[in-house]
C-alpha positions, 0 to 999 in steps of 0.5 A: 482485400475487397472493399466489402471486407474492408467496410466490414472491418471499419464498422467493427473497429467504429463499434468497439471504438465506441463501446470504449468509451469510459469517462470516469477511470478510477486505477487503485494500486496496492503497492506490494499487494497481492493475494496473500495480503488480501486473502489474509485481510479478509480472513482476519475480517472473517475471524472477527465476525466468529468465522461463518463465512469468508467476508471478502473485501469489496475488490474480491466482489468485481466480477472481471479478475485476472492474474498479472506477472510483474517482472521487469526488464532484468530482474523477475522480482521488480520495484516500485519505479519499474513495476509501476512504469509497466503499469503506468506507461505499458513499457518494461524497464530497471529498477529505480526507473521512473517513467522513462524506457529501458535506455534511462534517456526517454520519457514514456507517456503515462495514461494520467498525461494520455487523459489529460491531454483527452481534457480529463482531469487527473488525480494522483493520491497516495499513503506514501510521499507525494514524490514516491516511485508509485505516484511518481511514474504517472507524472514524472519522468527521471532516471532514478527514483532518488530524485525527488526533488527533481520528481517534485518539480514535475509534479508541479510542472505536470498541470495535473488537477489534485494531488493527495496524501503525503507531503514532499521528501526533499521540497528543498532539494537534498542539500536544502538550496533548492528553491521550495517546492510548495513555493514552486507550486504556488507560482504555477497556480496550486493551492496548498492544503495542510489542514483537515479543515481546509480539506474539509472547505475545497470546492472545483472553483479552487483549481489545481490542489495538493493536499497534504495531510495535517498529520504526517509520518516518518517519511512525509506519508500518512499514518498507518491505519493502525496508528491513524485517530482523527487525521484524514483517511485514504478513503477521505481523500478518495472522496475529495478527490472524487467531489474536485474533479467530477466534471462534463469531461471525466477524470482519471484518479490514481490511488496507491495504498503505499504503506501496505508495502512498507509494513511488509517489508517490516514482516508486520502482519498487524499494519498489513491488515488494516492498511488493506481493509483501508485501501479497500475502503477507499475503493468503496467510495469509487464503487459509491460514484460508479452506482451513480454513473455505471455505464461511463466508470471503470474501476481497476484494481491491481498490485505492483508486486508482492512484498514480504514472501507473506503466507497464510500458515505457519509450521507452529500451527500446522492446518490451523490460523488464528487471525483474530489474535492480530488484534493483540496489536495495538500499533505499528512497528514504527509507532512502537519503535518510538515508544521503545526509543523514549523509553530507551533515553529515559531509562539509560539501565532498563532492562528486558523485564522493565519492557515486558509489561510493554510487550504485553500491553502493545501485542497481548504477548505474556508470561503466564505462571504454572498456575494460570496455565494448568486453569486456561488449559483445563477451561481450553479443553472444555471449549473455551476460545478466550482460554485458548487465546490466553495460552496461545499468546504465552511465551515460551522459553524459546519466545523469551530467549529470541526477545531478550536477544533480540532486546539487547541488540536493540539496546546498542548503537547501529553502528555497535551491531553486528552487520553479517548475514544471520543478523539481517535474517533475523532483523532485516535492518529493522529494530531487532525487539519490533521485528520479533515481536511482529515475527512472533505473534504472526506466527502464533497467528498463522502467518510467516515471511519468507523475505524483508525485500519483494518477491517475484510472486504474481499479483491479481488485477479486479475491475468493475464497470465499461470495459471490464471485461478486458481485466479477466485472465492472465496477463503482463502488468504492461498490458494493464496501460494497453487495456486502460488505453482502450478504455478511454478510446 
């Protein structure tokens, strides 16, 4: 090759090298998102505006938009610790791995240490625990996703500017012996937040944060959006995070809607929804901060796998959904399973028909006399839509005998229940009355489940801003890190 050429190739690479050049890099990462979650979202949102026009969320509006595969190094249906160390580290490896290669015995370098090391400041948030395997594969580096404790301590170790969301699941180790992690925290120069109004009161002077939020789940995680009132959104973290590390060097900030899949996992189509519409709120405040700095921000958009086997349609419906009967819902499963619970203590004898005034109340699911039928159903057939929602939401014969059923299994002791393959494909573990209440208002709605576990289904990558156009076609999860790299030259 002659030198001609070779100057030639080097001017290139100068002027790409210097095209990438992304200051402010924003990662959101809906864990077990990916196009029915999303679509279903927005469908929901478009019901409720009386249907003219889709509404799409803000992440459907970039204009670079590809297709990721997900599958990690033995299995085409990954979890959260491999799929997010492709992500996170461009390396395939097992299940329950975090941060680390194939062999379980060496780190990887995620993008958030590649940045740090540049002089960036990083941010790491979630809905989830702090310590859980997405925010887990940015900063730590262990052979099982369980130990948290250890993934705690490099967290704290990492030096990482701001860390968000949750709190810790074992901050004292499994056994309680270890030494406390927010102690451990405090000595390596963090401040601790607890409190909404101490959020509130951060500045950049305060160095190196973690906040927790002042109402926490089960879990250590934040609550879901249908159950959240006053506390901290993802969205309100985003925008502290964002005020915290803005600064002449940049920063990269990781966002996980983590609660998006474990509301799948529990087939709860209700707690999907509005955690979506959450998450995307929170990329509303990137796309905020990249209006201001357009040329230097990129903001990717992605899933790390699938959850759920969700799907927009459903054999009872046929061609029809109708999604804004999701609003019959008024709580999670798991804000429901503790009203059952207290209910459950204090009324040793009740029964299925002391709970179907609660039915109603929580999920608009109903029995509806002869009478009330035959007048919904004449209003119905002269264009009524409440009328119609009305008769949709009755329960039928088979709905009642699927509740009842599902009521007093409820009603015995886990070890009392049955532990064989029909029982976990009716309640995949869950509580047996929440799952079908969710499983049966879905379906009048027009959505189904095909799995409590994740699926093997692709996922789709958005992106907006320098380098966005690198995000388009279809690609591995694994080359999500490689392009990041580029981005940040």
């Amino acid at each position: 090759m002659n030198k001609k050429v070779l100057l030639i190739l080097a001017l290139i690479v100068m002027a790409s090298m210097a095209y990438a050049s992304v200051k402010y890099l924003f990662l959101f990462i809906g864990d077990g998102m990916s196009i029915p979650q999303i679509n279903s979202a927005e469908l929901y949102l478009t019901a409720l505006d009386g249907g003219s026009a889709v509404k799409k969320l803000t992440m459907s509006t970039f204009p670079a938009q590809g297709v990721t595969t997900t599958y990690d190094a033995d299995s085409f249906i990954p979890d959260s610790a491999s799929a997010g160390t492709s992500i996170a580290c461009g390396v395939k490896t097992h299940s329950g791995v975090v941060g680390m290669d194939i062999t379980r015995k060496n780190p990887v370098k995620s993008i958030a240490e590649i940045a740090k090391e540049k002089g960036m400041k990083v941010g790491i948030l979630t809905s989830a625990s702090l310590d859980h395997a997405t925010p887990a594969v940015f900063y730590a580096h262990q052979a099982s996703r369980s130990s948290y404790y250890d993934i705690a301590n490099d967290l704290v170790k990492s030096g990482f500017d701001y860390f968000g969301g949750g709190g810790f699941l074992q901050p004292k180790g499994k056994n309680k012996d270890k030494t406390d992690i927010y102690e451990l925290a405090a000595k390596l120069g963090y401040k601790v937040v607890k409190t909404s109004a101490d959020m509130k009161k951060l500045s950049p002077s305060d160095g190196k944060v973690i906040v927790v939020n002042e109402v926490l789940a089960p879990s250590q995680a934040l609550q879901y959006e249908l159950d959240r009132q006053s506390s901290p959104s993802l969205a309100d973290f985003t925008e502290n995070a964002i005020k915290m590390l803005d600064n002449p060097n940049g920063f990269f900030i990781m966002v996980e809607g983590g609660k998006i899949d474990w509301s799948c996992h529990a087939n709860d189509a209700a707690s999907t929804i509005n955690d979506v519409i959450a998450f995307d709120s929170a990329i509303k405040k990137a796309v905020e901060f990249y209006s201001r700095h357009p040329a230097e921000t990129l903001i990717i958009v992605t899933g790390d796998h699938e959850t759920g086997g969700m799907s927009i349609g459903f054999a009872g419906t046929g061609y029809s959904t109708y999604l804004d009967n999701i609003q019959n819902q008024k709580v999670s499963y798991e804000s429901f399973d503790s009203i059952f619970y207290s209910l459950k203590q204090s009324s040793p004898a009740l029964s299925f028909n002391d709970v179907l005034p609660l039915i109603k109340d929580y999920f608009g699911l109903c029995i509806l006399t002869e009478k009330e039928k035959t007048e919904y159903t004449a209003l119905s057939n002269s264009g009524s839509k409440e009328a119609s929602d009305k008769l949709r939401m009755n329960l039928s014969g088979s709905d009642l005998k699927k509740l009842e059923d599902a009521f007093n299994m409820s009603m015995k002791k886990s070890s009392e229940r049955p532990n064989d393959d029909d029982t976990y494909l009716l309640y995949g573990g869950y509580e047996p009355l929440s799952v079908t209440l969710t499983h049966i208002l879905n379906q009048k709605c027009g959505i189904s489940w095909t799995t409590y576990s994740h699926t093997g289904l692709p996922v789709t990558t958005f992106a907006l801003g320098n380098c966005q156009e690198l995000f388009n076609g279809y690609y591995d999860n694994t080359e999500i890190f490689k392009k990041m790299v580029y981005a940040l030259n």
